[in-house]
C-alpha positions as CSV (number, residue, x, y, z in Angstrom):
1,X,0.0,0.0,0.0
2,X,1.3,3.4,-0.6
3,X,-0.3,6.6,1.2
4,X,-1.4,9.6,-1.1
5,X,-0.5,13.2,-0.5
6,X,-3.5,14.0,1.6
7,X,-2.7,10.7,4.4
8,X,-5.1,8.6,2.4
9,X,-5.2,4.7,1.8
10,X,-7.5,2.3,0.0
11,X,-8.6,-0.4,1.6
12,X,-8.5,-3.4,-0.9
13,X,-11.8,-4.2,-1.7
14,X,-11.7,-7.8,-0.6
15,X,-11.0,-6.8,3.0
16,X,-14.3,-4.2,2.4
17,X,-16.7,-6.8,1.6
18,X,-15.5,-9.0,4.1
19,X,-16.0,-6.6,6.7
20,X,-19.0,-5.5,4.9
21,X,-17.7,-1.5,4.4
22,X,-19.3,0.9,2.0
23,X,-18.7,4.0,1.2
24,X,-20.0,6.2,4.0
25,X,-19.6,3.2,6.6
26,X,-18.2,4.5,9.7
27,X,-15.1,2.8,11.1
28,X,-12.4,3.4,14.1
29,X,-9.1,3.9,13.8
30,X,-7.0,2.6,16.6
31,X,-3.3,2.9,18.1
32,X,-1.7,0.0,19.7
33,X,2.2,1.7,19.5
34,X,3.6,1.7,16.0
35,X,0.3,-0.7,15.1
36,X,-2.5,0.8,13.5
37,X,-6.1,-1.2,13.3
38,X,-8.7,-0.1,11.7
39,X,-12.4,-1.8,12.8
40,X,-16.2,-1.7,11.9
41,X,-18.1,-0.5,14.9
42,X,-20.4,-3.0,16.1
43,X,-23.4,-0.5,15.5
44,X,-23.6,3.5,14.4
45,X,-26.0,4.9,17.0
46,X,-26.2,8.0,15.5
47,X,-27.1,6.4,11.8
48,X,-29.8,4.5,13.9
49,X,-31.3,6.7,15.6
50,X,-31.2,9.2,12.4
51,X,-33.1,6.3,9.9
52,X,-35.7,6.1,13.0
53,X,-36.1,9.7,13.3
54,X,-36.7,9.9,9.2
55,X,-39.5,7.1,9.5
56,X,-41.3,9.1,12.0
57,X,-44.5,10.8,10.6
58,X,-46.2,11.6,13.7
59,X,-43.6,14.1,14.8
60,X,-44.5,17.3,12.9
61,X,-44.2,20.9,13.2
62,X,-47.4,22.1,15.4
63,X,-48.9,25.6,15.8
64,X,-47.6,26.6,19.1
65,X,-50.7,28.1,19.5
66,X,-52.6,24.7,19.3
67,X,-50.2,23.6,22.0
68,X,-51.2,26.5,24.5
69,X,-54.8,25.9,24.1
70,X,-54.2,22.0,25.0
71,X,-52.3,22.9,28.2
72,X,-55.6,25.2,29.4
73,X,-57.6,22.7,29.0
74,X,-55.6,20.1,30.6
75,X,-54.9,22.3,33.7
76,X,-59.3,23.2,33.7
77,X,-60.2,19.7,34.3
C-alpha cells in the first residue's frame, strides 16, 4: 500500500466486503504503539437513531398556539 498526499489509503476491496464497508460506513481507527487497526463499529447509534427519526410521521411541526390551548384545557379539568 502506498499513502497519497493528503494521508489517504485504500482499503482493498476484498478486505471491504469482508467486513461488509461501503462508502459512508463508519469505522475506528485505533493505536496500539507503531500498530495501527482499523475496525467496523459493532453498531452506528447516531445512523440508527437518524433512519428512526426519518420514518417518524407523527412528529410534525405544530402551531404553538394549538399547544397553548391543549395545556388550558388540561390544567381546567
Amino acid at each position: 500500500m502506498k499513502v497519497g498526499p493528503k494521508g489517504q489509503v485504500v482499503i482493498p476491496h476484498t478486505m471491504r466486503k469482508a467486513l461488509k464497508i461501503n462508502p459512508g460506513s463508519k469505522i475506528i481507527f485505533k493505536m496500539d504503539g507503531e500498530k495501527l487497526t482499523i475496525e467496523k463499529p459493532d453498531f452506528d447509534a447516531v445512523g440508527i437513531f437518524s433512519k428512526i427519526s426519518k420514518q417518524i410521521t407523527y412528529n410534525k411541526r405544530i402551531d404553538p398556539h394549538t399547544y397553548e390551548e391543549q395545556i388550558e384545557q388540561r390544567t381546567q379539568k
